[in-house]
KETIRO-855961 format. One line per 10 residues: number of its first residue (from 1); their letters; for each residue x, y, z of N, C-alpha, C. Coordinates in nm, 2 decimals, padded with zeros to 4 digits, m for minus. Example, Ala and Ser with C-alpha at 12.3 -4.5 7.8 and 13.67 -1.06 7.14 Angstrom:
! residues 2
1 = AS = 01.32/m00.57/00.78/01.23/m00.45/00.78/01.32/m00.33/00.78  01.28/m00.22/00.71/01.37/m00.11/00.71/01.29/00.00/00.79
! end
This chain:
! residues 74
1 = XXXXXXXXXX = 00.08/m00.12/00.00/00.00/00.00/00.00/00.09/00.13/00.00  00.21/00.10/00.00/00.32/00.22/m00.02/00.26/00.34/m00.12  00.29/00.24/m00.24/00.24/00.35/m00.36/00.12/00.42/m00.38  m00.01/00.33/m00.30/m00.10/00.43/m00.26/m00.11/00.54/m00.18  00.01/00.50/m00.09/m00.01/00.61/00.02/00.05/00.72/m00.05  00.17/00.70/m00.09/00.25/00.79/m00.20/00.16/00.87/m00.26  00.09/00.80/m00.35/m00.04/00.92/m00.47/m00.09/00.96/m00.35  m00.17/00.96/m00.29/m00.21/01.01/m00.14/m00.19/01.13/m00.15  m00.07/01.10/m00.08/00.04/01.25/m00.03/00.03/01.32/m00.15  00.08/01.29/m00.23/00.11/01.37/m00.34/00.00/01.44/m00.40
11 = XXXXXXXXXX = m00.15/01.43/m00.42/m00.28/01.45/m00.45/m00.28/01.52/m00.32  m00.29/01.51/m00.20/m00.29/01.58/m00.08/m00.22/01.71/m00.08  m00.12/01.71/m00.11/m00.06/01.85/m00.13/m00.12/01.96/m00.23  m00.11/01.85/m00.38/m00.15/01.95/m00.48/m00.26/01.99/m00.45  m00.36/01.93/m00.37/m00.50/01.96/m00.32/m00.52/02.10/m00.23  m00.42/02.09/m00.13/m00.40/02.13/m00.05/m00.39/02.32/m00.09  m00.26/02.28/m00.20/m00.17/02.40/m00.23/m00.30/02.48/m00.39  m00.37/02.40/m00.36/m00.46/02.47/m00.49/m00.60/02.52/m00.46  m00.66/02.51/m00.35/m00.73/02.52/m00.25/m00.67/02.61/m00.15  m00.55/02.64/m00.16/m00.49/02.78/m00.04/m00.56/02.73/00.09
21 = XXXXXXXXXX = m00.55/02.62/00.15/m00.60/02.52/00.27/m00.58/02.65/00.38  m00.41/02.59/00.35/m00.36/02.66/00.48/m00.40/02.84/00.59  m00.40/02.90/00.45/m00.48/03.02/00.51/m00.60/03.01/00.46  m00.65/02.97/00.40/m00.80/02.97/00.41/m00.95/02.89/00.44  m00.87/02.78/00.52/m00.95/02.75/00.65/m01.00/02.84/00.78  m00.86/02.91/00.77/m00.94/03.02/00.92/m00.99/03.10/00.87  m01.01/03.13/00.78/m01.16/03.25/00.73/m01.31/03.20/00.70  m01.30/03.06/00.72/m01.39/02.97/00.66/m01.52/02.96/00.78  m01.62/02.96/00.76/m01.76/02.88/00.86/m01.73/02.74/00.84  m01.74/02.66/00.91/m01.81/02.55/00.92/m01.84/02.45/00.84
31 = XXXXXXXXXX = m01.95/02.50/00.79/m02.00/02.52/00.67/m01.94/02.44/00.55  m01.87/02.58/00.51/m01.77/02.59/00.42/m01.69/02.51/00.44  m01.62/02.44/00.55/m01.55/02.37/00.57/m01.59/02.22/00.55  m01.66/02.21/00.59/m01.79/02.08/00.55/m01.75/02.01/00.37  m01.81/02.15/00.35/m01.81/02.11/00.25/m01.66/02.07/00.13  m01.55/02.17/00.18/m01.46/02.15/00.12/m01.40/01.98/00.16  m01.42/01.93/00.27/m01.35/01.79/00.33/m01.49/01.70/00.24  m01.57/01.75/00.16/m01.65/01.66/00.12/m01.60/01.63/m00.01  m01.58/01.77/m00.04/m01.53/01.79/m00.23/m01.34/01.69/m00.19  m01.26/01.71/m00.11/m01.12/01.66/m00.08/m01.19/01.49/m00.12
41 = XXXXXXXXXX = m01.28/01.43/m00.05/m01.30/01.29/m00.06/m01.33/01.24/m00.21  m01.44/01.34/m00.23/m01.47/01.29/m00.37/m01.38/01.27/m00.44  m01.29/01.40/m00.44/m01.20/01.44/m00.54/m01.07/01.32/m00.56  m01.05/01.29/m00.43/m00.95/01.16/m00.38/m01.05/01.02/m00.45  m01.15/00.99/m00.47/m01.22/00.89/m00.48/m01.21/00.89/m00.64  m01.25/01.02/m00.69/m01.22/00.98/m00.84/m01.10/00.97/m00.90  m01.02/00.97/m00.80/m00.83/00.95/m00.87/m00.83/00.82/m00.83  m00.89/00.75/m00.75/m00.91/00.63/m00.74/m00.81/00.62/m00.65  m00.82/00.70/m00.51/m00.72/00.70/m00.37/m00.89/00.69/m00.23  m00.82/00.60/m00.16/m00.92/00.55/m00.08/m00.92/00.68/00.07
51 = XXXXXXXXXX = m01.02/00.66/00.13/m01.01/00.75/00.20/m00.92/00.71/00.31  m00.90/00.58/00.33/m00.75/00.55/00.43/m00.63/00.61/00.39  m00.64/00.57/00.28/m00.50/00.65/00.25/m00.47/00.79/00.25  m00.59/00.84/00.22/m00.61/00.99/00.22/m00.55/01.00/00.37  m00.65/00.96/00.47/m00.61/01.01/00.63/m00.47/01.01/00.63  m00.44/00.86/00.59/m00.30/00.83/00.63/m00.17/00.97/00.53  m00.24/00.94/00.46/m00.14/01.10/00.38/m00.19/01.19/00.47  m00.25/01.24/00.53/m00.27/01.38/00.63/m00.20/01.34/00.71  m00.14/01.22/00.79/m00.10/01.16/00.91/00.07/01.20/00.86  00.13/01.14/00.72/00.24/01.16/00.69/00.31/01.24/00.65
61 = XXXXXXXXXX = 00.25/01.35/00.64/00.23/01.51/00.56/00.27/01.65/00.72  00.30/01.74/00.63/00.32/01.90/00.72/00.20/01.92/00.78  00.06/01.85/00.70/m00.06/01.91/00.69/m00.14/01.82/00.81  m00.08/01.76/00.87/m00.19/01.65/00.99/m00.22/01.74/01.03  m00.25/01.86/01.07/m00.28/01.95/01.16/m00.43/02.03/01.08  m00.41/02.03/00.97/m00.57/01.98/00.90/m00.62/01.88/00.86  m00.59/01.77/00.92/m00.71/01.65/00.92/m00.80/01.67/01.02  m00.71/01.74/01.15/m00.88/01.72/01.24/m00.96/01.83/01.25  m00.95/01.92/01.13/m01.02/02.02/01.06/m01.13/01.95/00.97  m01.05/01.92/00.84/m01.17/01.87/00.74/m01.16/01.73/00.78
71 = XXXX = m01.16/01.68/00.88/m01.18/01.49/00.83/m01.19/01.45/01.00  m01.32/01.55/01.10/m01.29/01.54/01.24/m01.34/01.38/01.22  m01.34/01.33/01.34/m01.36/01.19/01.38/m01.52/01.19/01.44  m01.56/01.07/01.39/m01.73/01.07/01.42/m01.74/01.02/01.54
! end
């Protein structure tokens, strides 16, 4: 599952960096936020990256510190 986790990360960033995550989460409602961690899944789903791996790329990444932003725990 290396190479998955790999595309992961890598889809995780560009995601990240193209979406301006980092500063623009804290301007964001809720809401907004919702919905962006919904569009992140889909978006990972149709590159055909599972949502484990997704976590696990937030887990292996600068960015864990927005997973328990868009991807809190139920």
């Amino acid at each position: 599952m290396i190479l998955g986790r790999q595309r992961a990360e890598n889809f995780l960033v560009e995601w990240v960096e193209k979406y301006d995550l980092i500063q623009g989460c804290s301007g964001r409602d809720q809401t907004q936020i919702e919905q962006l961690a919904r569009r992140l899944i889909a978006d990972a789903e149709a590159e055909g990256i599972s949502e484990i791996d997704l976590t696990e790329a937030f887990n292996e990444t600068r960015y864990s510190a927005l997973a328990d932003l868009l991807m809190p725990k139920t």
